[in-house]
C-alpha positions, -999 to +999 in steps of 0.1 A: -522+334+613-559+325+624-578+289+631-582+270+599-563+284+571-556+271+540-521+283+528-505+270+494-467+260+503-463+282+469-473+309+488-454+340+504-466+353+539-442+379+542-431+403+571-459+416+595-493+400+577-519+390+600-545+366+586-579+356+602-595+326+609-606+306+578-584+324+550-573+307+517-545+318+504-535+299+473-502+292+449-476+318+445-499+345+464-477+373+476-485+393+511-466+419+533-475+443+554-511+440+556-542+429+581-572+401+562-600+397+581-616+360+585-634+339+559-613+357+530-602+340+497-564+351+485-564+335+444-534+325+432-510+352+423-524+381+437-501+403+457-516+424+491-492+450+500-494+474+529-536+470+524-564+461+551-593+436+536-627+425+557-642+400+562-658+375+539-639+392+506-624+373+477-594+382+458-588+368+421-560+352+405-535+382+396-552+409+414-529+433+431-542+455+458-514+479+466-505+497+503-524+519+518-560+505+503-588+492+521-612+464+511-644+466+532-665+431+543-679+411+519-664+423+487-651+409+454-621+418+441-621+405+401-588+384+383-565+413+374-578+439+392-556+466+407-569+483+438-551+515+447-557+536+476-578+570+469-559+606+459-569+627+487-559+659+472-575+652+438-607+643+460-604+674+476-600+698+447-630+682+431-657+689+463-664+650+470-685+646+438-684+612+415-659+613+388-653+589+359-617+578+349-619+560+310-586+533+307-570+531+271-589+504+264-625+531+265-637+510+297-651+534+326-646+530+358-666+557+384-649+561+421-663+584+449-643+602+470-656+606+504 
């Protein structure tokens, strides 16, 4: 755990999470297995799992970002977002173009696979 981090007693640092300088990790926030750089917000509820995030990020209440993902600098994660690593093999099969994936709900998200 870095210099000057704010961590909600609510909270649950779990097994092998290093934390940066400056993080905030608010109530009931859930984290294992996972590396956050310095300057990052945590909101309440979200879970990290087995994920890297940079530096300078922010993470929404409820947001879940799962193992093996990775959060580059200065990004925002949204409330009840769910970040999941990438599928190499489907990558792969579809020669690194830009695909869009519609949710039941008819809202498009576009990924690239690199």
């Amino acid at each position: 755990i870095g210099n000057y981090c704010a961590i909600d007693p609510s909270a649950q640092i779990g097994s092998y999470t290093v934390l940066g300088n400056n993080v905030i990790v608010k109530e009931y926030c859930e984290t294992e297995y996972c590396v956050v750089d310095a300057n990052t917000y945590l909101g309440p509820r979200s879970q990290v799992w087995g994920a890297v995030i940079g530096k300078n990020c922010e993470v929404r209440a409820h947001a879940a970002i799962s193992e093996g993902a990775v959060v580059g600098d200065e990004c925002s994660i949204g409330a009840q977002s769910v970040i999941a690593p990438p599928l190499p093999g489907f990558c792969s099969s579809i020669s690194k173009s830009i695909f869009t994936l519609t949710s039941p709900l008819g809202i498009g998200f576009v990924d690239v696979c690199r």
